[in-house]
C-alpha positions in Angstrom: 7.2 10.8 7.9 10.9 10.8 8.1 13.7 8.7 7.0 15.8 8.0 9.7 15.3 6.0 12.9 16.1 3.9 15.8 15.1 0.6 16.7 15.6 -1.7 19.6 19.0 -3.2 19.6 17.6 -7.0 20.0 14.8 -7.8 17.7 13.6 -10.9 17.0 15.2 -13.4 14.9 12.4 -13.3 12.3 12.5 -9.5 11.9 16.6 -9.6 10.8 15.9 -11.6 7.6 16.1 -10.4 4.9 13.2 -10.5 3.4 9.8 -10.6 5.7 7.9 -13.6 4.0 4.6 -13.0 6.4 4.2 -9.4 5.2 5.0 -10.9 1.6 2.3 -14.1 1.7 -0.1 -11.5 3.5 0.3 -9.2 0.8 -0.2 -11.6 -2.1 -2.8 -13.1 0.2 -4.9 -9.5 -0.3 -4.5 -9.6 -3.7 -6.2 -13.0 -4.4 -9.0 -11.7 -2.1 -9.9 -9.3 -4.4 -10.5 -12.2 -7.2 -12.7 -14.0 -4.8 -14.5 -10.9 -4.0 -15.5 -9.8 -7.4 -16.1 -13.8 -7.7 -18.7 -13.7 -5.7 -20.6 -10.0 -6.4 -23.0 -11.6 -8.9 -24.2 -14.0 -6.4 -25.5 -11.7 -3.7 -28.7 -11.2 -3.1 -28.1 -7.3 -2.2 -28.9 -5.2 -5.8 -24.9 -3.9 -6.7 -24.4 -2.9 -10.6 -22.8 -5.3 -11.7 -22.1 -7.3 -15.4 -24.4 -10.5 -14.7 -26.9 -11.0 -11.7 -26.6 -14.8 -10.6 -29.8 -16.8 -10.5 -28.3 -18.7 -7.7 -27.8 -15.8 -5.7 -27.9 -16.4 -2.0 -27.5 -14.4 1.3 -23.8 -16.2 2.2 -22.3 -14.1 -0.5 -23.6 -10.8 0.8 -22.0 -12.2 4.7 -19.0 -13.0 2.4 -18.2 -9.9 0.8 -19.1 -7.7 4.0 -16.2 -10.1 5.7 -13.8 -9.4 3.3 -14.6 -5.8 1.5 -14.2 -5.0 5.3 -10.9 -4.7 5.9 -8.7 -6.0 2.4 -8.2 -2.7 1.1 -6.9 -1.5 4.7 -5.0 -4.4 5.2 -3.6 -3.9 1.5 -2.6 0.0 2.1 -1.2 -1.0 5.3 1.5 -2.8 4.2 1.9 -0.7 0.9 3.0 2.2 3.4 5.3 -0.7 5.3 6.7 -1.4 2.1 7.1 2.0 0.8 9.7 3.0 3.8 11.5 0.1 3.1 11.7 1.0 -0.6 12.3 4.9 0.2 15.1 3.3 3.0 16.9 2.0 0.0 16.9 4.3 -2.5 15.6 7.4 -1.4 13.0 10.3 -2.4 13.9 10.4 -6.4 14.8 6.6 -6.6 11.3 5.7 -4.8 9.4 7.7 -6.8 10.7 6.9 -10.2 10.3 2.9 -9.0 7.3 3.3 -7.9 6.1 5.1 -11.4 7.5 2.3 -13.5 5.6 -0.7 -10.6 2.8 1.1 -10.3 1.9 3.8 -12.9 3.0 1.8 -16.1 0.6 -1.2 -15.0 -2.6 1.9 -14.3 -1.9 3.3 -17.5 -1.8 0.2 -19.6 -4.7 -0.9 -17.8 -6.9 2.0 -18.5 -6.3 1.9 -22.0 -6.1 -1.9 -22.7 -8.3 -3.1 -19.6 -10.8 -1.2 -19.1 -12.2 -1.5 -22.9 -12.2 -5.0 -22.2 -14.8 -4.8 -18.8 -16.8 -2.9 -21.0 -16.9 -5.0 -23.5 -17.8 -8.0 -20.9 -20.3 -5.4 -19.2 -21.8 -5.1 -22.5 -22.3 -8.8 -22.9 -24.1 -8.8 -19.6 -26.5 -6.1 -20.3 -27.4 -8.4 -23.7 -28.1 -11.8 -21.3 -31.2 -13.1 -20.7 -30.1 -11.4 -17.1 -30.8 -8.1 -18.5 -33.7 -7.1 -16.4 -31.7 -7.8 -13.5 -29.0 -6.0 -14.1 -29.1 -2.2 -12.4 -27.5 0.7 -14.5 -23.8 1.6 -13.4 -24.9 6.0 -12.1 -22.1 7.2 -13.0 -21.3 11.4 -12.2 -21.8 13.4 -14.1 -20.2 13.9 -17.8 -16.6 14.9 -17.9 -13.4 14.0 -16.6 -14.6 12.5 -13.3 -17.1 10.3 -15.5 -14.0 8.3 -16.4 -13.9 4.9 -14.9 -11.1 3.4 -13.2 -13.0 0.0 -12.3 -10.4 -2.1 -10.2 -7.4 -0.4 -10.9 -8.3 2.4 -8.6 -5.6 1.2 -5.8 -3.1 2.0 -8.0 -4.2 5.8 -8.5 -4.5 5.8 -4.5 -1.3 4.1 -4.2 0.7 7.2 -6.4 -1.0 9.8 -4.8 -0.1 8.7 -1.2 3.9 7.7 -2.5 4.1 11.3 -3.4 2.9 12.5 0.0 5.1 10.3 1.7 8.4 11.7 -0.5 6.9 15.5 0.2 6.5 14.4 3.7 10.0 12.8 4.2 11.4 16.3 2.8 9.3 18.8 4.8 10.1 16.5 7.9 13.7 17.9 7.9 12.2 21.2 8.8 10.6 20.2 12.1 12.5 20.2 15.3 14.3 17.1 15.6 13.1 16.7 19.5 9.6 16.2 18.0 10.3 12.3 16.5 11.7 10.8 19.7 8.3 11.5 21.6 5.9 10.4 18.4 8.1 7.0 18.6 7.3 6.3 22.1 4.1 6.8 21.3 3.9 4.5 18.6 5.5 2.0 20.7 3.3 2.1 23.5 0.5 2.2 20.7 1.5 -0.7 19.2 2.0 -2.5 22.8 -1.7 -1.9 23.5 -3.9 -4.8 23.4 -6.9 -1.6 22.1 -4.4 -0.6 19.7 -6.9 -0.6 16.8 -9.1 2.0 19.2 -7.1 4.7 18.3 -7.6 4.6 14.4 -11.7 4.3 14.7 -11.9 8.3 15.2 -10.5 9.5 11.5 -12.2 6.3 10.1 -15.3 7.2 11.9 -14.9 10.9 9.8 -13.8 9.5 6.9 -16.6 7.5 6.3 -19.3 9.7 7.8 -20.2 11.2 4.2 -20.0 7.8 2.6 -22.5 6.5 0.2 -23.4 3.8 2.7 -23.3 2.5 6.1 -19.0 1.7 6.2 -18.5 2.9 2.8 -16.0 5.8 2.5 -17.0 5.8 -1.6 -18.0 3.6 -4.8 -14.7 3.0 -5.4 -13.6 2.8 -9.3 -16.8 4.7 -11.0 -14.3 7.8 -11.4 -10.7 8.8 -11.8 -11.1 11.8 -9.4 -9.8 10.5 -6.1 -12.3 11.2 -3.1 -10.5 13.0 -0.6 -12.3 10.4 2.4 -11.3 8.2 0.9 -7.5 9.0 0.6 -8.0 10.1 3.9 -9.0 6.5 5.2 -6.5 4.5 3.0 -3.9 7.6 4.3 -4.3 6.2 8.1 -3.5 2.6 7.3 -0.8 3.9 4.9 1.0 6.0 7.5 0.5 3.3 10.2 2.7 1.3 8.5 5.3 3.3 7.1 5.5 4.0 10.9 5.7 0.2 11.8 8.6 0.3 9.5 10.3 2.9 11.1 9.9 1.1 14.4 9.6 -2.3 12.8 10.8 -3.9 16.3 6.9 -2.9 17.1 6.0 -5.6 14.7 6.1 -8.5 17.6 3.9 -6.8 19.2 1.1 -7.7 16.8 1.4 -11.1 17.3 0.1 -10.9 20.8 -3.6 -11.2 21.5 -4.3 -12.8 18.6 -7.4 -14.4 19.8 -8.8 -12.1 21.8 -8.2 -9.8 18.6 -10.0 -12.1 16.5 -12.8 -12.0 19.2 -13.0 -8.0 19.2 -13.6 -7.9 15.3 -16.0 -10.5 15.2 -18.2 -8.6 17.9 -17.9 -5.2 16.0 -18.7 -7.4 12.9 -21.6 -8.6 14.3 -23.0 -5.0 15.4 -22.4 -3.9 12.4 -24.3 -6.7 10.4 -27.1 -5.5 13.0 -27.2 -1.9 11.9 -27.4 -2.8 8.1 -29.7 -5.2 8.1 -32.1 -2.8 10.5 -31.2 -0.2 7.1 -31.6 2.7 9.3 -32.6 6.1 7.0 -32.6 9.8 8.5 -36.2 9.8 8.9 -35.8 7.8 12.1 -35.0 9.9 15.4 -32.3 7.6 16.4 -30.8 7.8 13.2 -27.4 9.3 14.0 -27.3 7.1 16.6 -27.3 4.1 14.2 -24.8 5.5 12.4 -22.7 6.8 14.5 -22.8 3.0 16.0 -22.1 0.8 12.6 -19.3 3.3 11.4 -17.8 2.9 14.6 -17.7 -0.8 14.4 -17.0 -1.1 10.8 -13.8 1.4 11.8 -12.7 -0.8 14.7 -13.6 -4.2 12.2 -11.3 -3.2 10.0 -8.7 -2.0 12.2 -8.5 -4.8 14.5 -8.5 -7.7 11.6 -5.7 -5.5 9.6 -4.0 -5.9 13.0 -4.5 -9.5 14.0 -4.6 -10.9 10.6 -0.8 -9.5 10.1 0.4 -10.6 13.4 -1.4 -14.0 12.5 0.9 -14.4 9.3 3.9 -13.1 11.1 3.4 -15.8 13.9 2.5 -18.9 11.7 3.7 -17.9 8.1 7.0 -16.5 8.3 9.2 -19.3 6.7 10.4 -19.1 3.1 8.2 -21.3 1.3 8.9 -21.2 -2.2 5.4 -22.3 -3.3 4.0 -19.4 -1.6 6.7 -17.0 -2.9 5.2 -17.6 -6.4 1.9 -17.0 -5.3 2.7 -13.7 -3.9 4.6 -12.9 -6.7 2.4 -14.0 -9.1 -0.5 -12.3 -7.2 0.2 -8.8 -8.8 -0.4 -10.2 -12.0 -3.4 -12.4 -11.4 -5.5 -9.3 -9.6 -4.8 -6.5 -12.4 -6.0 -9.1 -15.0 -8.2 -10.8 -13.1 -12.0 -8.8 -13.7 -12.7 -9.0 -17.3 -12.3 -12.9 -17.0 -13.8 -13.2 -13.8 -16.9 -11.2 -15.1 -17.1 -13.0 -18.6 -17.0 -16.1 -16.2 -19.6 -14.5 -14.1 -21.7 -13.7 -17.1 -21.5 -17.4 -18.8 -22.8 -19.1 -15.7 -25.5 -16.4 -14.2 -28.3 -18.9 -15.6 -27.4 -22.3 -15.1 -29.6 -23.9 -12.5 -26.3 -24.7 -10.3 -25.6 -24.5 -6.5 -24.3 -20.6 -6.0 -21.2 -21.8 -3.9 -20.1 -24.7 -7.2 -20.3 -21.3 -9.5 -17.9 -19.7 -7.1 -15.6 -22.0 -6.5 -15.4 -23.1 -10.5 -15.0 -19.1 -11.4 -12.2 -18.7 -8.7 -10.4 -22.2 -9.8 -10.8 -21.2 -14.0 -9.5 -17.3 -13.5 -6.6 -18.3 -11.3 -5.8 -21.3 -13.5 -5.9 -19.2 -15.9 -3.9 -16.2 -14.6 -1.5 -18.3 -13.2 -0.3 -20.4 -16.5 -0.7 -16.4 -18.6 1.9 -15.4 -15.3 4.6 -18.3 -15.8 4.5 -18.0 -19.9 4.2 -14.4 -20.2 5.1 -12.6 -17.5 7.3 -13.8 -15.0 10.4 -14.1 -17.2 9.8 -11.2 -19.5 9.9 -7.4 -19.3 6.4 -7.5 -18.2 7.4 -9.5 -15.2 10.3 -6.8 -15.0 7.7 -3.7 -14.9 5.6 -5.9 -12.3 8.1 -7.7 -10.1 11.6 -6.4 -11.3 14.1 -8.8 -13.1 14.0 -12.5 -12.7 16.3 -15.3 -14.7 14.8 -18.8 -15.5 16.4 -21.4 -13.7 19.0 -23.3 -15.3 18.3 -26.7 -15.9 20.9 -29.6 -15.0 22.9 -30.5 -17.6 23.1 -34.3 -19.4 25.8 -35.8 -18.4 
């Protein structure tokens, strides 16, 4: 990873503003995900520890949260690495890393200490509901430091490990021979100008994930503080993909092309995949490794090609300001680190009502975000919250009366 770079002397229009509102909306768009995600956990029908098991639960949600949990997190770390070049751009190794300590490690150390008492709490709760006998017990690891929980916040750990490598990486770069970059940016380019791009990420996936607790999981993600090393390795690739796409940010047109037929390529390794989980192959079978070897390899290319398509969707058809969308994606940061206590005390107060599964989801989705939403605009957005979050904002001023 290095600093300094060359792009094409024509890019687009869109790629000269200032600010690239796709890769913001997309990014805001990841984070709201998440809420839905978690929204819909206690109404799948697959047995997942969770604070309330849904009485309504029903097979969509399982097809839902495989279609998302699939590629958000890749999608998300993707554009965190984007972002982070940009950021480094401006104000180098030391100013990037003390930046990114106040965005990111202030909010995961507040969180650990005033959050995760609270999903506790509402995990307690659960355990105490008529639900209780449904409810499976969170296996932890084993007593000590790696027994601490780090429940949703553990992006953010991820996040400040891999902005560290990127500032060690950026130094130690200046050491190689300079001949090297020109050649590992043409192939980037030509990389990028593939239609089978996302091919060439499904090998490391493939060994990232081949230890996995399950079938296209690289690890339970949040049930410890100590970072799997798959797992930082998975998150790594999308990461370094694009702090490259930064560095040869003219490359980002190119993911606008083949959308459809990109669309079409993760839906069929989708579907394979769905295939190999639901046949819940186990190592007692002879064509075990064959089995796995096949819904890794399409979970891999799954998430691969959607983080591709979706962003050169957004960068095709979302790249005007919008200012209602700005909020959003503003707000978004907010609204997901604050999100899973009330989302699972939601999930918790409804798990027995005799209601369609889908009205529970939608009403927990529409209460937390309302929610969120009115705690961002009256506490955070204007305030030094909203400055450790977002950076410095000033109200509007309002006409005056004539």
């Amino acid at each position: 990873m290095i600093d300094n770079a060359n792009t094409s002397a024509t890019p687009p229009r869109w790629l000269g503003a200032e600010r690239l509102h796709a890769l913001d909306n997309l990014r805001g768009v990841a984070m709201t995900l998440g809420i839905s995600l978690h929204a819909a956990i206690s109404l799948m029908t697959v047995q997942f520890p969770w604070a309330a098991r849904d009485v309504s639960a029903h097979w969509s949600f399982d097809l839902l949260c495989i279609v998302i949990h699939g590629f958000r997190m890749q999608l998300f770390f993707f554009l965190a690495g984007f972002f982070a070049r940009l950021l480094h751009q401006r104000l180098g190794s030391v100013g990037f890393l003390k930046q990114r300590a106040v965005r990111i490690g202030v909010p995961f150390l507040a969180g650990m200490v005033l959050l995760l008492p609270l999903i506790g709490l509402v995990w307690w709760w659960g355990n105490q509901s008529e639900a209780k006998a449904q409810l499976l017990p969170a296996a932890g690891p084993a007593p000590g430091i790696s027994a601490i929980p780090t429940a949703h916040l553990w992006f953010l750990e991820y996040l400040l490990i891999l902005y560290v490598i990127a500032a060690l990486g950026v130094c130690f770069s200046r050491w190689l021979p300079a001949g090297l970059w020109p050649r590992v940016d043409e192939a980037f380019d030509r990389l990028m100008q593939s239609p089978l791009r996302a091919l060439a990420l499904v090998p490391p996936i493939v060994w990232c994930l081949w230890n996995g607790p399950a079938i296209g999981e690289v690890e339970n993600a949040g049930f410890s503080i100590v970072p799997s090393l798959q797992a930082l390795g998975l998150y790594g690739c999308f990461f370094t993909v694009g702090w490259w796409l930064h560095r040869r940010r003219d490359s980002l047109s190119e993911l606008t092309q083949y959308l459809k037929s990109g669309f079409a390529l993760a839906g069929v390794a989708l579907v394979i995949h769905l295939g190999v989980l639901v046949s819940a192959p186990n190592s007692a079978q002879s064509n075990y490794l064959t089995l796995k070897l096949l819904g890794l390899t399409c979970a891999a290319l799954y998430a691969t090609q959607m983080t591709f398509t979706v962003t050169g969707f957004f960068l095709r058809f979302a790249s005007q300001h919008q200012p209602r969308a700005r909020y959003l994606a503003d707000a978004s940061y907010w609204c997901y680190l604050m999100h899973l206590p009330l989302v699972a005390a939601l999930q918790v107060l409804v798990a027995q009502w005799p209601v369609n599964g889908w009205l529970k989801f939608i009403g927990i989705n529409a209460v937390t975000l309302a929610i969120l939403l009115a705690t961002y605009q009256t506490l955070v957005r204007y305030t030094w919250i909203g400055r450790i979050l977002n950076g410095s904002r000033h109200r509007p001023l309002r006409p005056s009366v004539a």
